[in-house]
C-alpha positions in Angstrom: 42.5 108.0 108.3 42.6 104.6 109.1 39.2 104.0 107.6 39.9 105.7 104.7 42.7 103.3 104.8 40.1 100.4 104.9 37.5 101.3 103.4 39.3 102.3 100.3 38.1 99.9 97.2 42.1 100.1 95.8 44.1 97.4 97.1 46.7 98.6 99.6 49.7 98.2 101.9 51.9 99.6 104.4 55.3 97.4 104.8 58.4 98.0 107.1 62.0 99.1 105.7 62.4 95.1 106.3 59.3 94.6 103.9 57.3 93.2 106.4 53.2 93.7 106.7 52.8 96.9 109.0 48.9 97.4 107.6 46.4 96.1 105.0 43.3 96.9 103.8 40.4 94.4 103.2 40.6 95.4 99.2 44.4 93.9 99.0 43.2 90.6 101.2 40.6 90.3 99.0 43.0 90.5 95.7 45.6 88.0 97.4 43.6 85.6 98.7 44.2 86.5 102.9 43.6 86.6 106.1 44.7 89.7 108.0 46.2 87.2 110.9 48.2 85.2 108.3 50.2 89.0 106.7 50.7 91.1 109.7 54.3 90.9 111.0 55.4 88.7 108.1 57.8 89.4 105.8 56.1 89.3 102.2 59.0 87.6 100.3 58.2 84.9 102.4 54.8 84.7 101.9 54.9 85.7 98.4 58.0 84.4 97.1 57.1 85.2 93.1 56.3 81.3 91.8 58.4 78.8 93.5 62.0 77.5 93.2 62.2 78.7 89.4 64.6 80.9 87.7 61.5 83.3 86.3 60.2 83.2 90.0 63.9 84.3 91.0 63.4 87.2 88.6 59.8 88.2 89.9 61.1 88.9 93.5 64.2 90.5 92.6 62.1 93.1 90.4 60.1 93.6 93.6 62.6 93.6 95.6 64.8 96.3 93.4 62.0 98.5 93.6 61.3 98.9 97.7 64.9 99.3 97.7 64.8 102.2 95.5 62.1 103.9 97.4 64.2 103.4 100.6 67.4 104.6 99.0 66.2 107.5 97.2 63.0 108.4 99.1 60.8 109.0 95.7 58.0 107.1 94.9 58.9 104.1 92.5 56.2 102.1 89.7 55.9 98.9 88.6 54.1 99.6 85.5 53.7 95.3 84.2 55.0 92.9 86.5 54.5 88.9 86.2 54.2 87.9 90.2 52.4 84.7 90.8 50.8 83.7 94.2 49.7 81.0 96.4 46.0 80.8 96.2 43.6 78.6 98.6 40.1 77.1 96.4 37.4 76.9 98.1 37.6 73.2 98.7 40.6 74.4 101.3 43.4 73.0 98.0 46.4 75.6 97.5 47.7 76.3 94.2 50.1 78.4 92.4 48.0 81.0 90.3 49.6 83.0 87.5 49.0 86.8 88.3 50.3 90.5 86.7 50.0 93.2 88.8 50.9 97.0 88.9 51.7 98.9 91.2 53.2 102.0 92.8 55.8 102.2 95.7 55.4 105.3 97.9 57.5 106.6 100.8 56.3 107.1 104.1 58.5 109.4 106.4 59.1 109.0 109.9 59.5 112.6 112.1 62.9 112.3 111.7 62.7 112.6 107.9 63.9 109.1 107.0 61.9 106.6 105.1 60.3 104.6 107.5 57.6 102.7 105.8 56.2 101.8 101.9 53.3 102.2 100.8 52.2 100.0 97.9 49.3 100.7 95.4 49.1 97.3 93.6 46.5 96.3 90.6 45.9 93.3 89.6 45.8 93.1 85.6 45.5 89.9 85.1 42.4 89.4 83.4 43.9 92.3 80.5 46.9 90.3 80.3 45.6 87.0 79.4 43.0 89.2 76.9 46.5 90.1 75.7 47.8 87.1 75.2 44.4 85.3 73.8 44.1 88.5 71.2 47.8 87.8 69.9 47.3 84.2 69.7 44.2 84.9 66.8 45.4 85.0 63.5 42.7 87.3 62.2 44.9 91.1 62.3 41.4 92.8 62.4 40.6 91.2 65.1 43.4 92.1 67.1 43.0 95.8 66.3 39.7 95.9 67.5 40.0 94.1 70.5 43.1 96.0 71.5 42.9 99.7 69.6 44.3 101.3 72.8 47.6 99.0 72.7 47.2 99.1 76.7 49.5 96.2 77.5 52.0 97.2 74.8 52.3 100.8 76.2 52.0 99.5 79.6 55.3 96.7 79.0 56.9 99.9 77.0 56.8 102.3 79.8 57.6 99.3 82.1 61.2 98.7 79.8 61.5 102.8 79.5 61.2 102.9 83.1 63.7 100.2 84.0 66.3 102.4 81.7 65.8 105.5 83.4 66.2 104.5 86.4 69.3 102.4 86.0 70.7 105.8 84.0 69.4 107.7 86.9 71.8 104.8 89.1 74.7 105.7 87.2 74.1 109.3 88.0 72.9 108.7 91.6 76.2 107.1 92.0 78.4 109.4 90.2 76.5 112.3 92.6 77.0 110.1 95.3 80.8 109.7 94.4 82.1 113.2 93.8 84.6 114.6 95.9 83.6 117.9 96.3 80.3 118.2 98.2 76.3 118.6 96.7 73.3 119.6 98.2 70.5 120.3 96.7 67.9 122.9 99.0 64.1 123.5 97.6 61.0 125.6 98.8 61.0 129.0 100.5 62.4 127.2 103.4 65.5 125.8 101.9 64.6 121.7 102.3 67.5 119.3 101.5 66.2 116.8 98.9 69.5 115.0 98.5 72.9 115.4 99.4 76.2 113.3 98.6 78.3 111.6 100.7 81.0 113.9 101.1 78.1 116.5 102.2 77.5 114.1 104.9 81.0 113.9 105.8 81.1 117.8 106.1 78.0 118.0 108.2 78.3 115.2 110.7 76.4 112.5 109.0 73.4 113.7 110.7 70.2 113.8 109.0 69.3 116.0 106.4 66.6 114.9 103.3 63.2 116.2 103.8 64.1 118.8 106.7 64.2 122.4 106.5 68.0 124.2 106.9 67.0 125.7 109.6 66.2 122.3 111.6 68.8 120.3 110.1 71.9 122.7 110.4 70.6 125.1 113.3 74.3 126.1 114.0 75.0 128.2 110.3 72.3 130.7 110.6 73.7 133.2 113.1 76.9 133.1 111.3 74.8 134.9 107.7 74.2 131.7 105.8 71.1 131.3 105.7 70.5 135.4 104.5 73.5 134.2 101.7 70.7 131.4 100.6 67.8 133.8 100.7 69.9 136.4 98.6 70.5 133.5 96.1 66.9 133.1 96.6 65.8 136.8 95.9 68.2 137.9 93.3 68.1 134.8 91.1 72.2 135.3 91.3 75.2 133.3 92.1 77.0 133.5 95.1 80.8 132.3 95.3 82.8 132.0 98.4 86.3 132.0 99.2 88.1 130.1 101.8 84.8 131.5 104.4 84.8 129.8 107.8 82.1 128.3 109.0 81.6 126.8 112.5 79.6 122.7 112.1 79.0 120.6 114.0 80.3 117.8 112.5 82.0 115.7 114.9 80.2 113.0 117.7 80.7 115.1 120.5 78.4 117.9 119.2 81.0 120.5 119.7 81.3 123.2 116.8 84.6 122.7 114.0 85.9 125.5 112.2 86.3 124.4 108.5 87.4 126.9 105.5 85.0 126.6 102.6 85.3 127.0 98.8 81.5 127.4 97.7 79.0 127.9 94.9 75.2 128.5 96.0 73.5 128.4 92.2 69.7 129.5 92.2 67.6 126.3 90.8 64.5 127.1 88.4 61.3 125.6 87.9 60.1 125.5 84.3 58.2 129.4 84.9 62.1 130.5 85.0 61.3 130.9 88.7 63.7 130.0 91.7 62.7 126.9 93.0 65.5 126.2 95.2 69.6 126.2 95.5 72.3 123.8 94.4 74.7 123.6 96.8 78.6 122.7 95.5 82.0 123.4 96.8 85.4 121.5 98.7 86.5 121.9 102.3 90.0 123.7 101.9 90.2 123.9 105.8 93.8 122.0 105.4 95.0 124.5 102.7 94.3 127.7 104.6 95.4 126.3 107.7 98.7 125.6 106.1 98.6 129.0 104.5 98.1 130.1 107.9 101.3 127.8 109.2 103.5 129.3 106.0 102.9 132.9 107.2 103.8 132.2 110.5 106.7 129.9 109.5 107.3 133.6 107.3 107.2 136.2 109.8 109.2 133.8 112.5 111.6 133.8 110.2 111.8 137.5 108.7 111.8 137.8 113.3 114.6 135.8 113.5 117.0 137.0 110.3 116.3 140.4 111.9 117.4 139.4 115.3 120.2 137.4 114.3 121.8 140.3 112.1 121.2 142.3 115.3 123.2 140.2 117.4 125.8 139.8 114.6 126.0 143.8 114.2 126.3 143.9 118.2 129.2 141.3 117.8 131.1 143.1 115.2 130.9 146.0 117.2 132.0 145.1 120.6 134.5 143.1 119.3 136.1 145.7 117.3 136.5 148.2 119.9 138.0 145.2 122.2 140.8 143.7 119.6 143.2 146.5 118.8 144.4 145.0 115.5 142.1 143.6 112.7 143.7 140.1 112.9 142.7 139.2 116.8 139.3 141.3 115.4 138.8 138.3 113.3 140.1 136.1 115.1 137.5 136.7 118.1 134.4 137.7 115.5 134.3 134.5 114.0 134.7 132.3 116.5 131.8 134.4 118.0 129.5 133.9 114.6 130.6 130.0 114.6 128.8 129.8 118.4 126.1 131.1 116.4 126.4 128.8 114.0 126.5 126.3 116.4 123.4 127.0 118.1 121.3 127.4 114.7 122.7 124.3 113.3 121.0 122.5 116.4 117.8 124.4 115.9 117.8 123.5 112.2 117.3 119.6 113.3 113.8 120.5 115.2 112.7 122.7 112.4 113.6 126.0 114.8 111.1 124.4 117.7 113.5 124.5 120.1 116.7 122.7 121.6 117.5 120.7 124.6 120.1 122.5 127.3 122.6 120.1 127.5 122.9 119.5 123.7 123.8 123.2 123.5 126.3 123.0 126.2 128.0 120.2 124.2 128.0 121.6 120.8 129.4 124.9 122.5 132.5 123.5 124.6 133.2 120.1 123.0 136.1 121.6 121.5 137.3 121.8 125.0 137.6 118.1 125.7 134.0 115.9 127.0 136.2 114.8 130.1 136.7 118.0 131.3 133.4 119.8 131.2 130.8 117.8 133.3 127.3 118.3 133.1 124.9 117.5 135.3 121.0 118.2 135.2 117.5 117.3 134.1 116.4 117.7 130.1 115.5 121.1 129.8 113.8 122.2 126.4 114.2 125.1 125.7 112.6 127.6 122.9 114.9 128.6 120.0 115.9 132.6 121.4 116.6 130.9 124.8 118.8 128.2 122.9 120.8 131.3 121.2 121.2 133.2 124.1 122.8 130.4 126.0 124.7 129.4 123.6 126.5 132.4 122.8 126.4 132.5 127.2 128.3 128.7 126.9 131.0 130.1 124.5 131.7 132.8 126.3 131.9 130.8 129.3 134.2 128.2 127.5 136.5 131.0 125.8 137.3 132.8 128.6 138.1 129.3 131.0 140.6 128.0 127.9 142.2 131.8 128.1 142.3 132.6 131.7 140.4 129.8 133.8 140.0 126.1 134.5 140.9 124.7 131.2 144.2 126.6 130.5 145.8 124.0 132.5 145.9 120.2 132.0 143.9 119.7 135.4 141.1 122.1 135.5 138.0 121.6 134.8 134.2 122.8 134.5 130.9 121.4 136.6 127.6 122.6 135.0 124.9 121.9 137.3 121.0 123.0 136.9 117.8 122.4 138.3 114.2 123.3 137.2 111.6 124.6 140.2 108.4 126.6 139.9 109.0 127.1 136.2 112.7 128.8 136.7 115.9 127.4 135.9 118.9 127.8 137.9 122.6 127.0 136.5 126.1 127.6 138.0 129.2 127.1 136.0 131.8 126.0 138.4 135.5 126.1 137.5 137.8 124.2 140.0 141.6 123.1 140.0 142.4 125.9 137.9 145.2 129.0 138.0 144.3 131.7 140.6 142.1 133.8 139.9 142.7 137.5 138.8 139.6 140.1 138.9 139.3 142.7 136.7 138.0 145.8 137.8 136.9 146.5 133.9 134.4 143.6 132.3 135.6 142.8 129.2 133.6 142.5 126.2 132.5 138.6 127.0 131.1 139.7 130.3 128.6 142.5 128.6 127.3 140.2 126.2 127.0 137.1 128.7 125.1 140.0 130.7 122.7 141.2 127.8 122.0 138.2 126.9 120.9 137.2 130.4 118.2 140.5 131.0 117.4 140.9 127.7 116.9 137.2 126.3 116.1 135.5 128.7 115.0 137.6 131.2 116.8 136.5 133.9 120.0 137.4 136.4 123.1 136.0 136.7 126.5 136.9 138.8 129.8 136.4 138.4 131.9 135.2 142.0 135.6 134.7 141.5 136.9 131.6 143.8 140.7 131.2 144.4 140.4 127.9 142.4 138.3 129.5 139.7 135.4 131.4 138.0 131.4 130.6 139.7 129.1 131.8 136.9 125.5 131.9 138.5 122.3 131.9 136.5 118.6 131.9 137.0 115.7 132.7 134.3 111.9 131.7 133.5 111.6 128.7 131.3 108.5 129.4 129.5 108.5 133.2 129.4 109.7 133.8 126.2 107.2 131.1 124.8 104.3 132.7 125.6 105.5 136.7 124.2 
């Protein structure tokens, strides 16, 4: 190959992404005027910097310049159809001189085995000699004698294709750009083995920014084809038909760590035909909704928490109506008891409501329960303890209780009582006691009022714990004890 390379009587080539001589033949050192010694390794903008200092010489790189760069950035071939590029020539007397030159010539991608462009190849002809034909022909008067020398028009075509080609491809730009720029992301897949030829950026994005052009699906994105993509592209493939999906999951790889993503994909794969009316490959378009469903997802939760805890709390309202009323003889101390039972409720949820229901802190709920009581009298002492929002309601309604039945009977009847509520938190239980001193004596009961059954419910049913009741001559011990993260992971 490298012979061919040599041997080959068409001047040619090979530069670096940083436009530097990789590899020549003897056919372009013989066009320029070089040595192999003085090009390798050099960059040819510096050995070949289009004329000089001048404006026009400006103008020559930057045309040569614009197309390498649009090889490298779009990885297509790229011509030069008529371009003015003088050069430093040496006479044969050893004298250097600037000589007027036209060349054309064609830009060519070379790949590297990951699929990026790593090298240009450049065709380049030097027309000089039909340029300056040109230019004599048009400078003769005699019309005739311009048809006949020039009845193919070849530098006319050749400066019209050069103008049409500089259009196109700034339109194509402008397109490349707004491709480039669309939100949603574009892939576009050809050949029986699904190659990417281009891709936007918020493709990249999606996939990882790894890379794609020029590689097969299958090498590029090995992680989608166990999970039925790839048989949804050859079914595109196949049938010639659309495919739309829907909020679909697929797992990518798309973060530095290599480890697979779950994202939630709105798609359109759209069969791509050649000018037969044959498939010829897919266009890829669609938007990661990942954050939509996953707040969809959030919503039903939020939901069915909700529809859980409206149906729990009418319970416990129900339960409250009912044991009240066959404890109050009268409707008035009925009332009298129910509501100040739902306002503990009320209590409790209004706390929850700050955290958006995720849970409450136990000495807040003590508080909020027994402030009514007097914040001298009722002394907490313990570490913060969050706790979920069915522990917070439980205790709460366990705190009012508590607090109702000391103002009645207990501790805080009398100017001098009052209540220490210690707790501790080991091996994941917490322990409470609710000590009443300096109060009246205490009288036991041999029936448990209503109070006592709920306190008790709500202790083995809610929070899954025990608790006793011990009745001190100075006042009421209320113990407690129950797992703190039991009822978060049911």
């Amino acid at each position: 190959m490298a012979r061919a390379f040599d041997a080959s009587p068409n001047p040619y080539t090979m530069l670096t992404r940083d436009f530097c001589y990789a590899g020549v033949n003897q056919a372009y050192l013989d066009a320029v005027g070089r040595e192999r010694e003085d090009l390798i390794g050099r960059n040819l903008f510096d050995l070949f910097d289009g004329g000089g200092q001048s404006e026009q010489a400006h103008e020559n790189a930057r045309q040569l310049r614009a197309s390498f760069e649009r090889v490298l950035k779009n990885g297509e071939p790229d011509h030069l159809a008529l371009i003015h590029y003088p050069i430093e020539v040496t006479d044969a007397d050893g004298l250097t001189r600037i000589e007027d030159r036209y060349w054309s010539a064609t830009h060519t991608p070379i790949r590297g085995a990951d699929g990026k462009v790593a090298y240009i190849l450049q065709h380049t002809m030097d027309i000089t000699e039909l340029q300056n034909l040109r230019k004599r022909v048009l400078g003769d008067q005699d019309k005739a004698t311009v048809m006949d020398l020039l009845s193919s028009n070849v530098m006319a075509r050749a400066e019209h294709l050069q103008s049409d080609n500089l259009r196109l491809q700034s339109e194509r730009n402008r397109l490349l750009d707004i491709f480039m720029q669309t939100p949603g992301f574009i892939a576009v897949l050809t050949g029986p083995n699904f190659v990417f030829q281009m891709h936007n950026e918020a493709y990249a994005e999606l996939t990882g920014h790894r890379s794609l052009n020029g590689r097969p699906m299958v090498e590029a994105m090995p992680e989608i084809v166990a999970q039925g993509f790839l048989d949804l592209l050859k079914q595109v493939r196949d049938t010639g038909e659309t495919f739309e999906g829907r909020a679909m999951p697929v797992q990518l790889s798309s973060g530095p760590d290599g480890a697979l993503r779950t994202h939630y994909l709105n798609f359109v794969y759209q069969p791509l035909r050649d000018g037969q009316g044959d498939v010829a490959g897919v266009f890829v378009q669609g938007h990661d909704v990942t954050d939509v469903v996953e707040a969809g997802n959030r919503q039903k939760l939020m939901i069915d928490e909700l529809n859980h805890r409206v149906k729990n709390t009418l319970a416990t309202v129900q339960s409250i109506a009912m044991q009240t009323a066959r404890t109050h003889a009268d409707p008035e101390s009925f009332a009298e008891g129910f509501q100040a039972r739902l306002m503990s409720l009320s209590h409790t949820h209004n706390l929850l409501t700050r955290t958006h229901w995720e849970g409450a802190e136990l000495a807040d709920i003590l508080t909020h329960e027994t402030e009514a009581h007097g914040a001298t009298r009722i002394l907490p002492n313990g570490p913060a303890v969050s706790l979920d929002p069915a522990q917070a309601l439980s205790l709460g309604m366990i705190f009012h209780e508590l607090a109702t039945n000391a103002a009645k009977h207990g501790a805080l009847q009398s100017g001098d009582g009052r209540v220490l509520v210690d707790w501790s938190v080991q091996d994941g239980q917490v322990s409470l006691v609710w000590r009443e001193i300096d109060g009246p004596p205490v009288a036991v009961s041999e029936h448990k009022g209503f109070g006592s059954r709920l306190m008790e419910r709500n202790v083995r049913h809610d929070l899954a714990g025990q608790c006793r009741f011990d009745y001190a001559p100075d006042g009421l011990i209320f113990s407690l004890t129950f797992p703190l993260e039991r009822m978060r992971h049911e």
